[in-house]
N, CA, C and O atoms as a GROMACS GRO file, in nm:
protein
  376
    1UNK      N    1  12.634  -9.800 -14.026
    1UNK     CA    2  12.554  -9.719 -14.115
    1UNK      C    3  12.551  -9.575 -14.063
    1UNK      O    4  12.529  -9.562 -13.943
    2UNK      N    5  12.567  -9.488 -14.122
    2UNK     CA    6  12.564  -9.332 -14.131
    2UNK      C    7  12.423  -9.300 -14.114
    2UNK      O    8  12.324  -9.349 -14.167
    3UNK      N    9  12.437  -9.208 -14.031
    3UNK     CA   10  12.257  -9.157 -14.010
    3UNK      C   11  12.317  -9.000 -14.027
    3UNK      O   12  12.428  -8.952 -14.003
    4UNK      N   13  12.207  -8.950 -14.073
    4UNK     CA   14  12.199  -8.821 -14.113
    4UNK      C   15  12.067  -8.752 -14.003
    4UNK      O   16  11.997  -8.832 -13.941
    5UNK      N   17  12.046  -8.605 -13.988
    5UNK     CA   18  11.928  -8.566 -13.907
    5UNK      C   19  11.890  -8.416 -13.974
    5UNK      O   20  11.951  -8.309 -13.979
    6UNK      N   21  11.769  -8.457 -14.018
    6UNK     CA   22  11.650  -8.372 -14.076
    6UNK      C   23  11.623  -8.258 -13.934
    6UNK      O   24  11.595  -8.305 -13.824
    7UNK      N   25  11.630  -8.163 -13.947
    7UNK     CA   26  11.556  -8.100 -13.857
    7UNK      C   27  11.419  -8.038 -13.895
    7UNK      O   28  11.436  -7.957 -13.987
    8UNK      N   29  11.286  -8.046 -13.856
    8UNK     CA   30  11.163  -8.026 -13.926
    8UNK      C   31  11.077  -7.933 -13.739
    8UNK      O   32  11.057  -7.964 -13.622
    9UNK      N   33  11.055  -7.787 -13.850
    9UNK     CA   34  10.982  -7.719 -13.769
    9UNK      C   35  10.791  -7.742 -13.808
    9UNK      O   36  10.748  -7.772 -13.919
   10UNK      N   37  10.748  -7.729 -13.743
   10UNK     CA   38  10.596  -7.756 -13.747
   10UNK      C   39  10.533  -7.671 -13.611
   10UNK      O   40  10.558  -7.691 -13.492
   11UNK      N   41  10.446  -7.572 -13.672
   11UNK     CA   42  10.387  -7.494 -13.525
   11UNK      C   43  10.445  -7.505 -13.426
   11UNK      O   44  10.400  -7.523 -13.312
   12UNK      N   45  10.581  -7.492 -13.471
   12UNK     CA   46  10.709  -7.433 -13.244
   12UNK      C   47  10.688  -7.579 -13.250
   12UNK      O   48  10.637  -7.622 -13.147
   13UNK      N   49  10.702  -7.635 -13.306
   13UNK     CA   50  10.777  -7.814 -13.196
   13UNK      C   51  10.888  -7.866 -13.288
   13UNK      O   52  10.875  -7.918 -13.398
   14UNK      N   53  10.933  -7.855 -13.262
   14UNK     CA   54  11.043  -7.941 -13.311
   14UNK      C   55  11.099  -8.063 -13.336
   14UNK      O   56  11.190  -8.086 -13.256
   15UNK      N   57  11.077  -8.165 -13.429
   15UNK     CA   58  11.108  -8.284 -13.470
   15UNK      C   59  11.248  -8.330 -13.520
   15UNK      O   60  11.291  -8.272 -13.620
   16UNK      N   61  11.314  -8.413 -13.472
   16UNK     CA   62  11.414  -8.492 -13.548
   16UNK      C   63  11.406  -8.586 -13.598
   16UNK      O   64  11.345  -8.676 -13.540
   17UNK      N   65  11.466  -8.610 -13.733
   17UNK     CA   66  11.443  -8.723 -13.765
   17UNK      C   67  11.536  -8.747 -13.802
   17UNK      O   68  11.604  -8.660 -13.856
   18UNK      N   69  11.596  -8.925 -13.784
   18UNK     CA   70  11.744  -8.976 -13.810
   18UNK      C   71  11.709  -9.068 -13.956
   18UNK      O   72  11.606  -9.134 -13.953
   19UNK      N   73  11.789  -9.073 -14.074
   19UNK     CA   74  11.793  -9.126 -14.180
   19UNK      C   75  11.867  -9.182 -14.198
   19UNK      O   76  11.965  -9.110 -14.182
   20UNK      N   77  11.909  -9.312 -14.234
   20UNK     CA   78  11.988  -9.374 -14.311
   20UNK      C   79  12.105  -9.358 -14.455
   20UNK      O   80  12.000  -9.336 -14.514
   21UNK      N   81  12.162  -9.353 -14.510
   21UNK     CA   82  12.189  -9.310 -14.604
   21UNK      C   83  12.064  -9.412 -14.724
   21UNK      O   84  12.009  -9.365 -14.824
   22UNK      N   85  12.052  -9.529 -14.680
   22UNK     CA   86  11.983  -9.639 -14.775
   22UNK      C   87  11.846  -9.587 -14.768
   22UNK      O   88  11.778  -9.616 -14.866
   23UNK      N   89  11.765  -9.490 -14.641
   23UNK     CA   90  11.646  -9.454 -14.631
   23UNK      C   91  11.654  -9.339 -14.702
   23UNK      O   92  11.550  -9.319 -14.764
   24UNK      N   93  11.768  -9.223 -14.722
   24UNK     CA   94  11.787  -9.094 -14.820
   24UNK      C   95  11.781  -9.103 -14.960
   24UNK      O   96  11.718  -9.020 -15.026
   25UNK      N   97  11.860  -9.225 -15.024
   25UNK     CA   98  11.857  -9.275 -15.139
   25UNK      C   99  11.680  -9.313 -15.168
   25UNK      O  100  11.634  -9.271 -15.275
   26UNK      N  101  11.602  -9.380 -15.088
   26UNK     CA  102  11.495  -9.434 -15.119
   26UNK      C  103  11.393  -9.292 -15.088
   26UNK      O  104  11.300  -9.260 -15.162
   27UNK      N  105  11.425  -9.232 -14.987
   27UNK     CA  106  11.325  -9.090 -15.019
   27UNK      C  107  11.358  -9.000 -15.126
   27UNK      O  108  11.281  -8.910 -15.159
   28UNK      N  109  11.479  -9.023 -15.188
   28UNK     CA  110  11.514  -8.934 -15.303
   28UNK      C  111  11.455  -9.000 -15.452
   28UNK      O  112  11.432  -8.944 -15.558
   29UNK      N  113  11.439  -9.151 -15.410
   29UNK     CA  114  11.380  -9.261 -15.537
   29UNK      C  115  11.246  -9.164 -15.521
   29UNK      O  116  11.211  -9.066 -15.588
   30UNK      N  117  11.186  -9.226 -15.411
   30UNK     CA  118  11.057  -9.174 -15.400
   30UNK      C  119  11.022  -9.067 -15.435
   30UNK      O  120  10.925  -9.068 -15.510
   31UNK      N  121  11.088  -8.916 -15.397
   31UNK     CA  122  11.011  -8.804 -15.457
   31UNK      C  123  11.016  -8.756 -15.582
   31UNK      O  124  10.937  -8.681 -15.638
   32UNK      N  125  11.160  -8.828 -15.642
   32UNK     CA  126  11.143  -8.799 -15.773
   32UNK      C  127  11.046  -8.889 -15.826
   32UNK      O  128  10.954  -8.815 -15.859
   33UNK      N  129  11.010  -9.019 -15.856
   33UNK     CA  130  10.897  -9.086 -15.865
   33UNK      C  131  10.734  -8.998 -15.888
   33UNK      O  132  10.661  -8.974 -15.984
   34UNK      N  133  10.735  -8.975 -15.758
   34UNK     CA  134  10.595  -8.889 -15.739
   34UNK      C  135  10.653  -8.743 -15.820
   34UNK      O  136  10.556  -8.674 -15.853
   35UNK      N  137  10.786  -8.680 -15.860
   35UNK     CA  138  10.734  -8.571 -15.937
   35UNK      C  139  10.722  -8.631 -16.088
   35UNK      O  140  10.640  -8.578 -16.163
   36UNK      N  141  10.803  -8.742 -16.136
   36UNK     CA  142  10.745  -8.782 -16.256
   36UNK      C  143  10.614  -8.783 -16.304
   36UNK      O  144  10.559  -8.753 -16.409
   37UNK      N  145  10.578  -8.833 -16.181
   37UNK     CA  146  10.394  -8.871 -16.194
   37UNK      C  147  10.330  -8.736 -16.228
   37UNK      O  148  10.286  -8.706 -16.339
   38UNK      N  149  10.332  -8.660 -16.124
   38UNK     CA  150  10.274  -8.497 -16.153
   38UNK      C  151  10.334  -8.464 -16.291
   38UNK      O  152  10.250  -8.457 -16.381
   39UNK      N  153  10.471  -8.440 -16.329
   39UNK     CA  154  10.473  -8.384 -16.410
   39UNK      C  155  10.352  -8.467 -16.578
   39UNK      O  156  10.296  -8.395 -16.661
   40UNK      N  157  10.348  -8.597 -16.578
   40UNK     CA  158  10.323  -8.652 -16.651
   40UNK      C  159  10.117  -8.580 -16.684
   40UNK      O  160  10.042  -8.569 -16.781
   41UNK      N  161  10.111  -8.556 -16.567
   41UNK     CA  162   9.906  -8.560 -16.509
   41UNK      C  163   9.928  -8.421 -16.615
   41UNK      O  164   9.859  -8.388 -16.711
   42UNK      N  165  10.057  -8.350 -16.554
   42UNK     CA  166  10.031  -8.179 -16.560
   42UNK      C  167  10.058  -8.192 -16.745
   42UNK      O  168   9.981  -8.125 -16.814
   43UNK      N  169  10.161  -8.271 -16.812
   43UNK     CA  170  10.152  -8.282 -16.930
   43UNK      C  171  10.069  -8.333 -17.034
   43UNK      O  172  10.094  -8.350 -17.153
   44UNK      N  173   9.947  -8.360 -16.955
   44UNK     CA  174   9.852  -8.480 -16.982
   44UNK      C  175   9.881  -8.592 -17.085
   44UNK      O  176   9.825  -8.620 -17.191
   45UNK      N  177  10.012  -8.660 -17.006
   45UNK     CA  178  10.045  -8.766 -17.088
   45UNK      C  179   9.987  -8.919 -17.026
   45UNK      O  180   9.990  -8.904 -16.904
   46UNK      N  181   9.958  -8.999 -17.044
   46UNK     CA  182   9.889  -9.103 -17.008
   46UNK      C  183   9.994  -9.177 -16.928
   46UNK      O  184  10.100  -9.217 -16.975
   47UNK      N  185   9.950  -9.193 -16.791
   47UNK     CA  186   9.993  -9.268 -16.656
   47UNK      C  187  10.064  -9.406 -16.696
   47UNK      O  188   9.995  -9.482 -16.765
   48UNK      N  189  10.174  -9.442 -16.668
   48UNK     CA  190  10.196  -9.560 -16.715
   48UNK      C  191  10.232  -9.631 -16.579
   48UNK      O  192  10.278  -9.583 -16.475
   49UNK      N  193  10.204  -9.733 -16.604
   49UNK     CA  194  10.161  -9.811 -16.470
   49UNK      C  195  10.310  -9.871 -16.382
   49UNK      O  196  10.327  -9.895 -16.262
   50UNK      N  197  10.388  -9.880 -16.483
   50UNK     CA  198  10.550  -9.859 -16.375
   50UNK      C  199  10.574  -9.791 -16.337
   50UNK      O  200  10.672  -9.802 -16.264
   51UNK      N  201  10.492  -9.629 -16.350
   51UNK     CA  202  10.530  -9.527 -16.289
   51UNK      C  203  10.490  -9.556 -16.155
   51UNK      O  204  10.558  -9.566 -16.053
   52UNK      N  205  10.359  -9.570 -16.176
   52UNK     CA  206  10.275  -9.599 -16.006
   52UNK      C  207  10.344  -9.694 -15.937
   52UNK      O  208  10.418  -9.665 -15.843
   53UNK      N  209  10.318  -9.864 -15.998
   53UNK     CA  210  10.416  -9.935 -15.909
   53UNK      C  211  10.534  -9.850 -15.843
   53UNK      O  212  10.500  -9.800 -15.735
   54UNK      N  213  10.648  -9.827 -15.878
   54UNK     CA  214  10.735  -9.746 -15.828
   54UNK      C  215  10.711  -9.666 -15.687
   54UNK      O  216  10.799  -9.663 -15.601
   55UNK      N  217  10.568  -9.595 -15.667
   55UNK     CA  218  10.544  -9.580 -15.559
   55UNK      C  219  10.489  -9.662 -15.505
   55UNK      O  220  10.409  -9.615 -15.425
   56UNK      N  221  10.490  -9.806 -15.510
   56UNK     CA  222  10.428  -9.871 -15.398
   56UNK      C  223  10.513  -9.835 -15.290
   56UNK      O  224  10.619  -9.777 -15.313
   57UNK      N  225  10.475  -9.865 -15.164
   57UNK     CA  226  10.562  -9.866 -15.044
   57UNK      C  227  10.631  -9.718 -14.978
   57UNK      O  228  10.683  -9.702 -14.868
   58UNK      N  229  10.611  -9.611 -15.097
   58UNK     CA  230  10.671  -9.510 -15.069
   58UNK      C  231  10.534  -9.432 -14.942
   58UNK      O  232  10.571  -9.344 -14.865
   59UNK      N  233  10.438  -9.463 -14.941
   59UNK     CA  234  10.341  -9.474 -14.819
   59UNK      C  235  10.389  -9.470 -14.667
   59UNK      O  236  10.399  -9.392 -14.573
   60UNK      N  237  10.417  -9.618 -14.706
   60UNK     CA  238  10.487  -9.680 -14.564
   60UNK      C  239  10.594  -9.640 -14.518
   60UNK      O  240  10.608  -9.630 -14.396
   61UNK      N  241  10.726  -9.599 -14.631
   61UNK     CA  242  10.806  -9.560 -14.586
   61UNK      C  243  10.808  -9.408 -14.526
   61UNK      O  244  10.875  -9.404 -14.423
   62UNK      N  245  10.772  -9.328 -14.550
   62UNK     CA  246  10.719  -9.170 -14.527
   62UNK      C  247  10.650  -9.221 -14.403
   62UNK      O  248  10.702  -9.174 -14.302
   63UNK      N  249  10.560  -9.294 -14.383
   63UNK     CA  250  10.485  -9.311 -14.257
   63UNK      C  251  10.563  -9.341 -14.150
   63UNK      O  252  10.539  -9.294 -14.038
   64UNK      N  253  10.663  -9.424 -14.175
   64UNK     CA  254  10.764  -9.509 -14.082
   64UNK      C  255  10.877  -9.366 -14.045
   64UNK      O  256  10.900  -9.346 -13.926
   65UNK      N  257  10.924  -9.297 -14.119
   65UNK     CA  258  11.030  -9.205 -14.103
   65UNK      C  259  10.950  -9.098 -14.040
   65UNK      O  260  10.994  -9.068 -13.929
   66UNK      N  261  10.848  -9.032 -14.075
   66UNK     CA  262  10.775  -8.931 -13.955
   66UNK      C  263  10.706  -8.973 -13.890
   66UNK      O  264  10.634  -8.889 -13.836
   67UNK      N  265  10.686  -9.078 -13.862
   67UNK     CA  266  10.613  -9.119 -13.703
   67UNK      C  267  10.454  -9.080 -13.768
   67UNK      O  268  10.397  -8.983 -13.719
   68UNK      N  269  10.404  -9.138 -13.848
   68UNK     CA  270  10.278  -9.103 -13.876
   68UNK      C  271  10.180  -9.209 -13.888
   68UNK      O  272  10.224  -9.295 -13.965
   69UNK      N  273  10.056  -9.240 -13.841
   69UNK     CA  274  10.040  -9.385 -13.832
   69UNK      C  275   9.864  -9.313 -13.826
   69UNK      O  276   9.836  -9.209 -13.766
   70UNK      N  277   9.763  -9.400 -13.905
   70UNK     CA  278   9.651  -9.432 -13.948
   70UNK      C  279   9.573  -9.456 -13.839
   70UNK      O  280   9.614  -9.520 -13.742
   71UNK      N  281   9.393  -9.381 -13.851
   71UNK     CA  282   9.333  -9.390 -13.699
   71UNK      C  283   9.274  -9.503 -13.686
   71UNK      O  284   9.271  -9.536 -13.804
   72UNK      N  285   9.213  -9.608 -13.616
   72UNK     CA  286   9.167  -9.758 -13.584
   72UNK      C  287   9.028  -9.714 -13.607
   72UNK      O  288   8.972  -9.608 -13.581
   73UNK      N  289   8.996  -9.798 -13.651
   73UNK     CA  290   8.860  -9.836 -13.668
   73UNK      C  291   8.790  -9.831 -13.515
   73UNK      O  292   8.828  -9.753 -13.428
   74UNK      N  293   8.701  -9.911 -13.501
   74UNK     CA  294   8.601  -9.966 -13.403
   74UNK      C  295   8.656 -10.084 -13.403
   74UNK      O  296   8.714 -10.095 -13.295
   75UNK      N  297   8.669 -10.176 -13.463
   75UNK     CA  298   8.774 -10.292 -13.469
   75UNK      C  299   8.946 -10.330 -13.460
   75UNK      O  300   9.016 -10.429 -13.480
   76UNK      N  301   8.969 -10.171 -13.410
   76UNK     CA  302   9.098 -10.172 -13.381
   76UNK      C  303   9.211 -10.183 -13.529
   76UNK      O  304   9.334 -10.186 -13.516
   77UNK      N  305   9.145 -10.186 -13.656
   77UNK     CA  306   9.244 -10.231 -13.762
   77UNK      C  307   9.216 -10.029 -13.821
   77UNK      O  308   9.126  -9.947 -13.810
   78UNK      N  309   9.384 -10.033 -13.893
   78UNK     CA  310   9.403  -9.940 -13.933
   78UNK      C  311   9.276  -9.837 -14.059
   78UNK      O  312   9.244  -9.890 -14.165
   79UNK      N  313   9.247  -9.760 -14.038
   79UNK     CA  314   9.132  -9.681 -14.128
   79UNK      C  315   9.202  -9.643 -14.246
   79UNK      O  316   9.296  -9.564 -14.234
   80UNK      N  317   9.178  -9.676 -14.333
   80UNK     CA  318   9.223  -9.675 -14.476
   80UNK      C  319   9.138  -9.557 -14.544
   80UNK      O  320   9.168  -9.497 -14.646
   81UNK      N  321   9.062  -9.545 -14.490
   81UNK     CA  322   8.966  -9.388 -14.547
   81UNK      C  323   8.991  -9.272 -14.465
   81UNK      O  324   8.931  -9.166 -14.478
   82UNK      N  325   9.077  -9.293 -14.383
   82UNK     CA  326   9.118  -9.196 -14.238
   82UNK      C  327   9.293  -9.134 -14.307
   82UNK      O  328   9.386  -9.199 -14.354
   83UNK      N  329   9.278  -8.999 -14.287
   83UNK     CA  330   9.432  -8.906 -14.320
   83UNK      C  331   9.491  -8.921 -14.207
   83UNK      O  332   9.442  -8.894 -14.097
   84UNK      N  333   9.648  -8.984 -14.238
   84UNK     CA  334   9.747  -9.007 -14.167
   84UNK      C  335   9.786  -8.888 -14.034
   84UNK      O  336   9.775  -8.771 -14.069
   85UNK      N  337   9.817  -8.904 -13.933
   85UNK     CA  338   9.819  -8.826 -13.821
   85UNK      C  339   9.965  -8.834 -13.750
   85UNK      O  340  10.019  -8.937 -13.791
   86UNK      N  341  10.042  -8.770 -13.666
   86UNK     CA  342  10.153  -8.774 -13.608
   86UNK      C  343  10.075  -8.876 -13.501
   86UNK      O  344   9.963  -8.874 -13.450
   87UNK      N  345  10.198  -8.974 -13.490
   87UNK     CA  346  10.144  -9.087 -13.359
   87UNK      C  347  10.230  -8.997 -13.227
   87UNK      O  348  10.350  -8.969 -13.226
   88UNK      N  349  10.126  -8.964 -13.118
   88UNK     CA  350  10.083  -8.894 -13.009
   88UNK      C  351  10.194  -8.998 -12.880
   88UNK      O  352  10.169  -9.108 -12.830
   89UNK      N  353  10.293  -8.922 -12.865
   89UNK     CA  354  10.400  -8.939 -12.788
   89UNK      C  355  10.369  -8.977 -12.626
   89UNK      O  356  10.326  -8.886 -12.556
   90UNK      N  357  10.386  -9.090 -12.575
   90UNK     CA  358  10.342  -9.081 -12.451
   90UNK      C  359  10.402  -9.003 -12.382
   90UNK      O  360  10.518  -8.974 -12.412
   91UNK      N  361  10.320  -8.928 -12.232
   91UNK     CA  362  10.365  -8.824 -12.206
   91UNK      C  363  10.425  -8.866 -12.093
   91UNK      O  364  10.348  -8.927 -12.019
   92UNK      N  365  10.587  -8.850 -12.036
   92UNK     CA  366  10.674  -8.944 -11.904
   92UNK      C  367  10.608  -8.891 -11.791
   92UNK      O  368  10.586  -8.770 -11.785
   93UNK      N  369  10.585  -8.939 -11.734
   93UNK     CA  370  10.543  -8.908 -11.540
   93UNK      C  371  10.658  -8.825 -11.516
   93UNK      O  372  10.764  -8.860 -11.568
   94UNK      N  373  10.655  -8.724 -11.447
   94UNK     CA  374  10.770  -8.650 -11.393
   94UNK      C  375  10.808  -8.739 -11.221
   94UNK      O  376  10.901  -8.700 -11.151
   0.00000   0.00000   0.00000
Protein backbone atom coordinates (compact mmCIF):
# COMPACT_ATOMS: atom_id res chain seq x y z
CA UNK A 1 0.00 0.00 0.00
CA UNK A 2 1.18 3.56 -0.97
CA UNK A 3 1.32 6.04 1.81
CA UNK A 4 1.31 9.51 1.02
CA UNK A 5 2.58 12.46 3.82
CA UNK A 6 0.53 15.50 4.76
CA UNK A 7 2.78 17.97 6.15
CA UNK A 8 0.64 20.14 8.82
CA UNK A 9 2.09 23.33 10.51
CA UNK A 10 0.36 24.31 13.84
CA UNK A 11 2.07 27.07 16.20
CA UNK A 12 6.09 26.03 14.98
CA UNK A 13 5.54 22.20 15.48
CA UNK A 14 5.42 20.30 12.95
CA UNK A 15 3.29 17.18 12.27
CA UNK A 16 3.38 14.32 9.79
CA UNK A 17 0.98 12.47 8.86
CA UNK A 18 1.18 9.16 6.69
CA UNK A 19 -2.14 8.23 4.60
CA UNK A 20 -3.12 5.49 2.82
CA UNK A 21 -4.38 5.88 -0.54
CA UNK A 22 -7.82 3.85 0.89
CA UNK A 23 -7.60 6.50 4.03
CA UNK A 24 -7.32 9.64 1.10
CA UNK A 25 -10.20 8.27 -0.82
CA UNK A 26 -12.25 8.04 2.56
CA UNK A 27 -11.09 11.63 3.77
CA UNK A 28 -12.03 12.89 0.37
CA UNK A 29 -15.65 10.75 0.87
CA UNK A 30 -15.74 12.44 4.06
CA UNK A 31 -15.21 16.11 3.36
CA UNK A 32 -17.18 16.23 0.56
CA UNK A 33 -20.02 14.61 2.65
CA UNK A 34 -19.75 17.26 5.38
CA UNK A 35 -19.68 20.04 2.51
CA UNK A 36 -22.94 18.60 1.13
CA UNK A 37 -24.36 18.90 4.50
CA UNK A 38 -23.35 22.70 4.93
CA UNK A 39 -24.17 23.48 1.68
CA UNK A 40 -27.73 21.95 2.15
CA UNK A 41 -28.20 24.01 6.11
CA UNK A 42 -26.79 27.17 4.03
CA UNK A 43 -29.60 26.42 1.25
CA UNK A 44 -32.08 25.74 3.82
CA UNK A 45 -32.99 22.61 2.27
CA UNK A 46 -34.16 19.91 4.68
CA UNK A 47 -31.32 17.43 6.08
CA UNK A 48 -31.82 14.14 4.73
CA UNK A 49 -30.80 11.52 6.85
CA UNK A 50 -28.37 9.56 4.31
CA UNK A 51 -26.66 12.55 4.25
CA UNK A 52 -25.76 12.29 8.01
CA UNK A 53 -25.41 8.53 8.09
CA UNK A 54 -22.63 9.03 5.54
CA UNK A 55 -20.76 10.76 8.21
CA UNK A 56 -20.94 8.22 10.64
CA UNK A 57 -17.39 7.19 11.46
CA UNK A 58 -15.92 10.13 9.70
CA UNK A 59 -15.28 11.19 13.66
CA UNK A 60 -13.18 8.34 14.30
CA UNK A 61 -11.49 8.38 11.33
CA UNK A 62 -10.12 12.18 11.54
CA UNK A 63 -9.45 11.23 15.20
CA UNK A 64 -7.37 8.13 14.30
CA UNK A 65 -5.31 10.04 11.39
CA UNK A 66 -4.37 13.20 13.70
CA UNK A 67 -3.67 11.61 16.77
CA UNK A 68 -6.60 13.22 18.53
CA UNK A 69 -8.28 11.38 21.29
CA UNK A 70 -11.19 12.51 23.93
CA UNK A 71 -10.48 13.58 27.77
CA UNK A 72 -11.52 10.57 30.52
CA UNK A 73 -13.90 11.07 32.71
CA UNK A 74 -13.35 10.33 36.53
CA UNK A 75 -14.15 6.83 35.45
CA UNK A 76 -11.53 6.65 33.03
CA UNK A 77 -14.18 6.25 29.90
CA UNK A 78 -13.89 8.67 27.08
CA UNK A 79 -15.90 12.34 27.69
CA UNK A 80 -18.31 12.66 25.04
CA UNK A 81 -19.15 16.33 26.14
CA UNK A 82 -15.28 17.03 26.19
CA UNK A 83 -13.54 18.76 22.59
CA UNK A 84 -11.15 16.46 21.07
CA UNK A 85 -7.38 17.29 21.99
CA UNK A 86 -3.90 16.24 20.31
CA UNK A 87 -2.93 12.96 22.39
CA UNK A 88 0.30 14.36 24.39
CA UNK A 89 3.45 12.45 23.11
CA UNK A 90 5.49 10.78 25.71
CA UNK A 91 8.45 12.65 26.31
CA UNK A 92 11.98 9.95 25.68
CA UNK A 93 14.47 10.12 28.66
CA UNK A 94 17.58 11.45 27.07
Amino acid sequence: MTKDTLSITKKGNNMNIKITEVQKERLLKGINNLKELNNDVRDTIPLEYHKLIELDGLEYFLSEVFKLELPKCEHNYANRYRDYRFIKREKKDA
